[in-house]
C-alpha positions as CSV (number, residue, x, y, z in Angstrom):
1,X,0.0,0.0,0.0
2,X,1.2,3.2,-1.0
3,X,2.5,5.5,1.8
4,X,-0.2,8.8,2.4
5,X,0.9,12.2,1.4
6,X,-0.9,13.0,4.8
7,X,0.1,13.2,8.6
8,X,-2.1,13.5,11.3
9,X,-0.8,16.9,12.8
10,X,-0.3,19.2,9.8
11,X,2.3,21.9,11.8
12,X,5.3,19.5,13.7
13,X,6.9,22.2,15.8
14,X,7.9,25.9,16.1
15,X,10.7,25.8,13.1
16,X,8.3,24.5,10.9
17,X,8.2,28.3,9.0
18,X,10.3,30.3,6.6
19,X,13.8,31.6,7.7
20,X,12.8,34.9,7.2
21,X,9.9,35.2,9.7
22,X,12.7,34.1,12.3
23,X,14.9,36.9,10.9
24,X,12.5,39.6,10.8
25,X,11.1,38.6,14.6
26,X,14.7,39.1,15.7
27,X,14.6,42.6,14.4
28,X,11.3,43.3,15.8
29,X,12.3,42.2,19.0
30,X,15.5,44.8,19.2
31,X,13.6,47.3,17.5
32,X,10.0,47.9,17.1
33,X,8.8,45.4,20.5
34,X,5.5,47.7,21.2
35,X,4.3,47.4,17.5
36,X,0.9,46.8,17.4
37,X,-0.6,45.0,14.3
38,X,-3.4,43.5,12.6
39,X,-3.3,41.2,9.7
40,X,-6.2,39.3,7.1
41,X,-6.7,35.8,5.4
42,X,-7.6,36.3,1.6
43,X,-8.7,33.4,-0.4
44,X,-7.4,35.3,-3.8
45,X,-9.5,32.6,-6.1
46,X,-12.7,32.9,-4.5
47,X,-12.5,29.0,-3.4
48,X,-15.2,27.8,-0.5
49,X,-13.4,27.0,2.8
50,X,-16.4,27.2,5.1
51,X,-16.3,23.1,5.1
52,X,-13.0,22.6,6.6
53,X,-13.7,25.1,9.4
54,X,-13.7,22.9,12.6
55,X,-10.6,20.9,11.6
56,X,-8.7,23.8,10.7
57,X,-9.6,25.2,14.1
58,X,-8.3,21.8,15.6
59,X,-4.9,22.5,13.7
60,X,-4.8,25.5,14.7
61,X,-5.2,25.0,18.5
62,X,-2.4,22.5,18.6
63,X,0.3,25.5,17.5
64,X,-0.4,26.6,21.4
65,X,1.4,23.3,22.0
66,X,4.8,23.8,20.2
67,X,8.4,24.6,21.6
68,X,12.0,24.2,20.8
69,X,13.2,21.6,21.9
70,X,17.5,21.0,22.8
71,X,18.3,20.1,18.9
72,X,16.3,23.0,17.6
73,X,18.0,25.3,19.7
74,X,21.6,24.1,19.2
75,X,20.9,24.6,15.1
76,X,20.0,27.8,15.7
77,X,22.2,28.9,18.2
78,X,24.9,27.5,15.2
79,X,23.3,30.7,12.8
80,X,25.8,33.0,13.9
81,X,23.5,36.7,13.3
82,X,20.9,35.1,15.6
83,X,21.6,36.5,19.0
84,X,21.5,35.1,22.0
85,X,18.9,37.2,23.7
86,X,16.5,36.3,20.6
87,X,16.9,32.5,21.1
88,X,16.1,33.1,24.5
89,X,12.8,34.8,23.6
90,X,12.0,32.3,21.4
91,X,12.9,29.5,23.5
92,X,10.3,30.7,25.7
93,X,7.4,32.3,23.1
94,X,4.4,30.3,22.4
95,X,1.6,30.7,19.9
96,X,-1.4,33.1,21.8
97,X,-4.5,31.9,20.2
98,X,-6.1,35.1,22.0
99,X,-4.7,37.3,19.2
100,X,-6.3,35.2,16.4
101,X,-10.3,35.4,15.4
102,X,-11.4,33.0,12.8
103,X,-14.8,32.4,11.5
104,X,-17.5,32.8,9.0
105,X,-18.1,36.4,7.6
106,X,-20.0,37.6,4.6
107,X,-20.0,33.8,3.6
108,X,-16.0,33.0,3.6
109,X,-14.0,31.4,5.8
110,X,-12.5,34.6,7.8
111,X,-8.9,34.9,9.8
112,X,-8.0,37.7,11.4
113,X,-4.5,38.5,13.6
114,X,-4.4,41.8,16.1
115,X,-1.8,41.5,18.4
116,X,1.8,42.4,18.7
117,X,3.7,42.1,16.4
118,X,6.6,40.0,18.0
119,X,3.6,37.7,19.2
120,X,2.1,37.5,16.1
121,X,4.2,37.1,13.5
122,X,5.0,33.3,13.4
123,X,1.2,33.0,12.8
124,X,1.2,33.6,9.0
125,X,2.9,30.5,7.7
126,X,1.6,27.3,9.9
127,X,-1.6,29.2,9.3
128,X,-1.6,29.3,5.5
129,X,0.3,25.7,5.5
130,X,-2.7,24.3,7.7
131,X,-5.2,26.1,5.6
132,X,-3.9,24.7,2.1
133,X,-3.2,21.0,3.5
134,X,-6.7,20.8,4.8
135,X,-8.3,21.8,2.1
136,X,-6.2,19.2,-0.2
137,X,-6.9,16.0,2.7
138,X,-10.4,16.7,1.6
139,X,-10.5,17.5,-1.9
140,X,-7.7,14.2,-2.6
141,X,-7.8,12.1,0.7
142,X,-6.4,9.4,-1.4
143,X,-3.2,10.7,-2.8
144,X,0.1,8.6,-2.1
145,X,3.4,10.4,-1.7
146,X,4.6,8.7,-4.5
147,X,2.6,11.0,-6.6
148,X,4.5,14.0,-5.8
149,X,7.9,11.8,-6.2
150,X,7.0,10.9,-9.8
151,X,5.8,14.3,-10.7
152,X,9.1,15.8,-9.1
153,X,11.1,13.2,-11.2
154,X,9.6,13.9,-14.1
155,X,10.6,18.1,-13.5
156,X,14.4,16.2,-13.2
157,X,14.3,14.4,-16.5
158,X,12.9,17.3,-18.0
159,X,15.7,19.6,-16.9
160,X,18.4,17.1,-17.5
161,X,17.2,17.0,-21.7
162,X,16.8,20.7,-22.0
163,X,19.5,22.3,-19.9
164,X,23.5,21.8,-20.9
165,X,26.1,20.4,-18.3
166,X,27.6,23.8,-17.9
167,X,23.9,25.2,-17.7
168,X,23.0,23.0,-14.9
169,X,26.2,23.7,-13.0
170,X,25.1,27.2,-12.6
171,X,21.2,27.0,-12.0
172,X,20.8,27.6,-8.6
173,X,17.6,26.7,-7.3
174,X,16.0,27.1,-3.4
175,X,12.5,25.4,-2.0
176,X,10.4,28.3,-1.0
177,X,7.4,25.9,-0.7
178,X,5.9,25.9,2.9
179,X,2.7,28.4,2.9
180,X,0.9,26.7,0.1
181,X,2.3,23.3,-0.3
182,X,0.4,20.2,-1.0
183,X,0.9,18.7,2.7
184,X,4.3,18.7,5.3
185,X,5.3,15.1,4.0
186,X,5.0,15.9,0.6
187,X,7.3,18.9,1.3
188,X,10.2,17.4,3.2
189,X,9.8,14.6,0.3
190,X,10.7,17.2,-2.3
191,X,13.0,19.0,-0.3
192,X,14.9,15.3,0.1
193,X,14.5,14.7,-3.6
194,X,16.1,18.3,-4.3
195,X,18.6,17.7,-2.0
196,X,19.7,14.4,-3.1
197,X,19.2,14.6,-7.2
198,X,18.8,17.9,-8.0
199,X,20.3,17.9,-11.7
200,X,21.3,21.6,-10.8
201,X,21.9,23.7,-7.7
202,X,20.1,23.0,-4.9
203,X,21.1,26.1,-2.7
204,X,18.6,25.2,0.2
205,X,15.4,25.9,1.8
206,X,13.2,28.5,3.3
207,X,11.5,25.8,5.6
208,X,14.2,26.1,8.9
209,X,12.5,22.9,10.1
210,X,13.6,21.2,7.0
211,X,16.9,22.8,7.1
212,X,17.5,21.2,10.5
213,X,16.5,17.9,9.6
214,X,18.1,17.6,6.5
215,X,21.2,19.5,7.2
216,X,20.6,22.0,4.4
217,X,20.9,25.7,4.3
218,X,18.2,27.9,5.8
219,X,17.3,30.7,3.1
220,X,15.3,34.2,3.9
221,X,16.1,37.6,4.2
222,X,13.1,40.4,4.4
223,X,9.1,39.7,3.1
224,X,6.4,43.1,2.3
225,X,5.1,43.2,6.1
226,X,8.7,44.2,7.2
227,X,8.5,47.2,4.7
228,X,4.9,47.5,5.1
229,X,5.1,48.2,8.7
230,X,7.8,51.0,8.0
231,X,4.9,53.0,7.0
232,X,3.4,53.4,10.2
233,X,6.5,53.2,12.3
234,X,7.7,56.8,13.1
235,X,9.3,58.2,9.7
236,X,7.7,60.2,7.3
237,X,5.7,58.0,4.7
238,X,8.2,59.2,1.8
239,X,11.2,57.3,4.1
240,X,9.5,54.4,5.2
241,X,11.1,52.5,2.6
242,X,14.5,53.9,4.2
243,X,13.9,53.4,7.2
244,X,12.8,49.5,6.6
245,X,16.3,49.1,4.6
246,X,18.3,51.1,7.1
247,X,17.3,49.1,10.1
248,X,17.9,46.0,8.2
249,X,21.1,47.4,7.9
250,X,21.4,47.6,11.5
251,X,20.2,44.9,12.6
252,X,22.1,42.4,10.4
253,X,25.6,44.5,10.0
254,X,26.0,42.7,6.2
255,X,24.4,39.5,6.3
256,X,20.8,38.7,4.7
257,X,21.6,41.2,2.2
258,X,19.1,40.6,-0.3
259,X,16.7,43.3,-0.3
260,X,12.6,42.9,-1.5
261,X,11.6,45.8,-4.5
262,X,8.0,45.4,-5.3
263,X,6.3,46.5,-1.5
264,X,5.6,50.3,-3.5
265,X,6.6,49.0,-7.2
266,X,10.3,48.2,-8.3
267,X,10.4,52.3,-9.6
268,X,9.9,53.6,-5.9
269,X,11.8,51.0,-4.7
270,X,14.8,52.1,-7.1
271,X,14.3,56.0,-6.3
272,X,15.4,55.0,-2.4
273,X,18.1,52.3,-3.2
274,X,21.3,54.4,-3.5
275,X,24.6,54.1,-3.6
276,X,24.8,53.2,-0.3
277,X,22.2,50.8,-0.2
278,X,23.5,48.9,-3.3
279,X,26.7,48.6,-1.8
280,X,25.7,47.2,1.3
281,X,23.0,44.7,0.1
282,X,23.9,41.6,-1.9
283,X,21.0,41.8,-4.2
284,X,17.3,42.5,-4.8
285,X,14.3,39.9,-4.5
286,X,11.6,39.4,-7.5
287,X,7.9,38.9,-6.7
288,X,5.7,40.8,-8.7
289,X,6.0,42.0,-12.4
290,X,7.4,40.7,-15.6
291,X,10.9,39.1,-14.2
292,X,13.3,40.0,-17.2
293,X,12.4,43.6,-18.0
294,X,12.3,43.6,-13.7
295,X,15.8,42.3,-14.0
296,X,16.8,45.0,-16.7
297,X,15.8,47.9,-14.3
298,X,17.8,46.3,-11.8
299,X,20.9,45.9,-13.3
300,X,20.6,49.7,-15.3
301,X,20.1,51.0,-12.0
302,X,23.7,49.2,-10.9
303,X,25.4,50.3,-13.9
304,X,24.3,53.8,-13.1
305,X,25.6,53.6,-9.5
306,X,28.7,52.2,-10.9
307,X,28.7,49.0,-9.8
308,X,29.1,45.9,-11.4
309,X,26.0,44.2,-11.6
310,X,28.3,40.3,-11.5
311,X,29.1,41.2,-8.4
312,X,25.3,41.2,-7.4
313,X,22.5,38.6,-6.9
314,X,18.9,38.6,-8.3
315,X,16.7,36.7,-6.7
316,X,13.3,35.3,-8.3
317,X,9.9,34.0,-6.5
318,X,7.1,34.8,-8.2
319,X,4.8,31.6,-9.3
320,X,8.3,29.9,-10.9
321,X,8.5,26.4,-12.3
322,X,11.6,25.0,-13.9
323,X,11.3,26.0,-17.1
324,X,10.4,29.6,-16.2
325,X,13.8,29.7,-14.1
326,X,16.0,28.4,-17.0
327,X,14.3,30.6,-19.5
328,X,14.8,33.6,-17.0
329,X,18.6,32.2,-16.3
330,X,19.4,32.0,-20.4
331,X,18.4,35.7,-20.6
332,X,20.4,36.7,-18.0
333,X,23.2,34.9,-17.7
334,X,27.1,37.0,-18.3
335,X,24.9,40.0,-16.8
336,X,24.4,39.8,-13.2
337,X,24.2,36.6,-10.8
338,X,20.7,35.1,-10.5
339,X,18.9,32.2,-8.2
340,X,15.3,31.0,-7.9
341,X,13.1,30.2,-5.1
342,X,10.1,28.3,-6.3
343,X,7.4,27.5,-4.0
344,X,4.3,26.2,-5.3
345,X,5.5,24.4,-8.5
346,X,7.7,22.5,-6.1
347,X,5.6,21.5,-3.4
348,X,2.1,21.7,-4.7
349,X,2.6,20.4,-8.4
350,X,0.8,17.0,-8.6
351,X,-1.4,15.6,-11.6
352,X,-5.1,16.5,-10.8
353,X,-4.4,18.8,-8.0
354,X,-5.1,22.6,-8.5
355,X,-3.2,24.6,-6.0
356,X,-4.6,27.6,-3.8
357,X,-4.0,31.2,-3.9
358,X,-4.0,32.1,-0.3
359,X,-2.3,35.2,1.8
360,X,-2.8,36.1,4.7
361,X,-1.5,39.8,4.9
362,X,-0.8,42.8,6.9
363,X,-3.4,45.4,6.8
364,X,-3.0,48.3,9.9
365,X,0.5,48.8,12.4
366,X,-0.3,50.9,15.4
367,X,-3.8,51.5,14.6
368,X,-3.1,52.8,10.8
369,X,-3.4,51.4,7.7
370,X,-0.1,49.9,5.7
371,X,0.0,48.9,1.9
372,X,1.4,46.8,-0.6
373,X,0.9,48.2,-4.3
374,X,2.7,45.6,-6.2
375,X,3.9,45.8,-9.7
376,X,1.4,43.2,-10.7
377,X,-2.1,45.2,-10.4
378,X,-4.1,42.2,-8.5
379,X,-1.8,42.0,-5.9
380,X,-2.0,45.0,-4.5
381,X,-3.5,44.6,-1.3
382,X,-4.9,47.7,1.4
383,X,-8.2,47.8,3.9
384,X,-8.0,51.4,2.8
385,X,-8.5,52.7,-0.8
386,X,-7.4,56.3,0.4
387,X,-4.3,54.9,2.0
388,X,-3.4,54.1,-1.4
389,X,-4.4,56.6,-3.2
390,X,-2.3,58.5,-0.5
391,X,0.8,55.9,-0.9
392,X,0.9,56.7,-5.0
393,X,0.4,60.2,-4.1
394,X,3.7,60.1,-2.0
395,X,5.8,58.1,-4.1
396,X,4.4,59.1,-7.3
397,X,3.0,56.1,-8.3
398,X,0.5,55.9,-11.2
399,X,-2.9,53.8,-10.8
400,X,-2.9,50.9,-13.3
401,X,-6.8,51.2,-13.2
């Protein structure tokens, strides 16, 4: 009998969650430990979850169970820009069920976070992880493991027959799976897979769970909330952008120096990154936005700066499968360095199963409202229509409407 893609408890423990929400609640802790925010589910293709309601509730009440345990902390005390008073706090945090509401509204499963923000942040990812899995036990409650195995194998041959030697010595490739994968087992299968027969680069993995257990490298730097947040954080809105970078700065002294463009469009982004920023950070992150004429700005805006765009890192996200990443790769290879984190298509790509398009995003810090205005139109996201309106204002952003 073929083994389930399912386990009974969908989150395992506290690590199970991208590097960077570990990264970013170290910097909240040092610097912004009074934030208040809030934060909403969105369901982005409509799809009914109001039938899965009690057993996502079940899930969810088991994250109040979850600690570090002695091996957990001794890989993380091994990261060396994780500090000692932060694994300290951590060791002792534990998921407050008090700050998150979740119900029925306006006919739609509804989750809502209001909290701190040091105490709330770990929320997002077990809860979008435990949203999409249960969901897919229902909708496939069949599926072996093998399925995603032979899927994943297939991606391999695939690669190995279109890509060069040379090609596939220089396509590096990161699992940035967790929020909407198919299940946990299905992830830590592919992360294995990757790991162990990658044709290319298999640079690691934003799951720090996985990372531990497979003795891999833990990948994250910054997401939108940690930019977002900036706009309600002291600073005039035109340097929020700034003032998220510059703290990063701070806080990390060199390391995690990959830097997120699209929170206010990859234009506003560019009109803050100077000379000193592009010096100190590594690279730039891709998420919204056509990813080669993205990648063209980027390295322009190096060459203008006088810098050598081979001495930088683009890094691409956005709804990537293998053959988008080589096709990306080809066009920009001999220009600037590039690697690819892909989520979904890794750990949600089996025959017959249509993956979700879930966030669950930040909405108000300290009572006020924060945006994203992507550079893809239906991802901007804002409680507040004259917030954005306001944000374009500022930053002199035109409405794609």
């Amino acid at each position: 009998m073929s083994e389930s893609a399912f386990a009974e408890r969908i989150v395992h423990n506290l690590l199970d969650t991208d590097f960077y929400k570990l990264t970013m609640m170290q910097a909240v802790l040092h610097n912004y430990p009074d934030a208040d925010v809030e934060w909403e589910f969105r369901c982005r293709n409509g799809e009914d979850l109001r039938p899965y309601l009690s057993e996502i509730r079940q899930q969810i009440e088991q994250l109040a169970d979850l600690t570090l345990d002695d091996g957990q902390m001794q890989f993380l005390e091994r990261i060396s820009f994780l500090k000692p008073d932060f694994l300290r706090f951590l060791r002792l945090f534990r998921f407050n069920l008090r700050y998150l509401h979740l119900g029925i509204e306006h006919d739609q499963l509804f989750l809502r976070l209001r909290g701190p923000w040091l105490h709330v942040i770990l929320f997002e990812v077990p809860l979008l992880a435990i949203i999409s899995e249960m969901r897919n036990r229902h909708l496939h409650p069949q599926m072996p493991l093998s399925a995603a195995s032979e899927q994943l194998q297939r991606k391999f041959d695939w690669l190995r027959s279109n890509a060069s030697e040379e090609e596939l010595s220089q396509l590096q490739v990161a699992d940035f799976g967790t929020r909407r994968r198919f299940s946990s087992r299905v992830q830590e299968q592919v992360v294995r897979m990757m790991r162990d027969d990658f044709p290319g680069r298999f640079v690691g993995t934003s799951n720090v769970d996985l990372a531990w257990k497979l003795d891999i490298k833990p990948l994250g730097t910054m997401a939108h909330e940690w930019i977002m947040a900036h706009q309600q954080l002291g600073p005039r809105l035109i340097d929020s952008q700034i003032a998220a970078l510059d703290c990063g700065v701070r806080e990390y002294r060199g390391l995690l120096g990959i830097a997120l463009t699209d929170c206010i469009t990859m234009d506003a982004f560019l009109g803050d990154f100077d000379l000193y920023f592009a010096k100190l950070f590594d690279g730039l992150r891709h998420d919204s936005g056509e990813p080669v004429a993205w990648a063209e700005k980027a390295i322009a805006h190096y060459r203008k700066l006088g810098i050598d765009p081979m001495t930088k890192t683009l890094v691409f996200s956005d709804g990537l499968d293998l053959p988008r990443a080589l096709g990306i790769f080809r066009a920009l290879r001999g220009r600037i360095n590039v690697s690819f984190g892909i989520g979904t298509n890794l750990t949600c790509d089996i025959p017959g199963v249509a993956p979700m398009s879930i966030v669950l995003k930040m909405t108000d810090c300290n009572g006020s409202p924060v945006a994203k205005i992507s550079d893809e139109a239906a991802k901007t996201q804002c409680r507040d229509d004259n917030f954005v309106a306001y944000l374009r204002h500022v930053f002199k952003v035109p409405s794609k409407e």
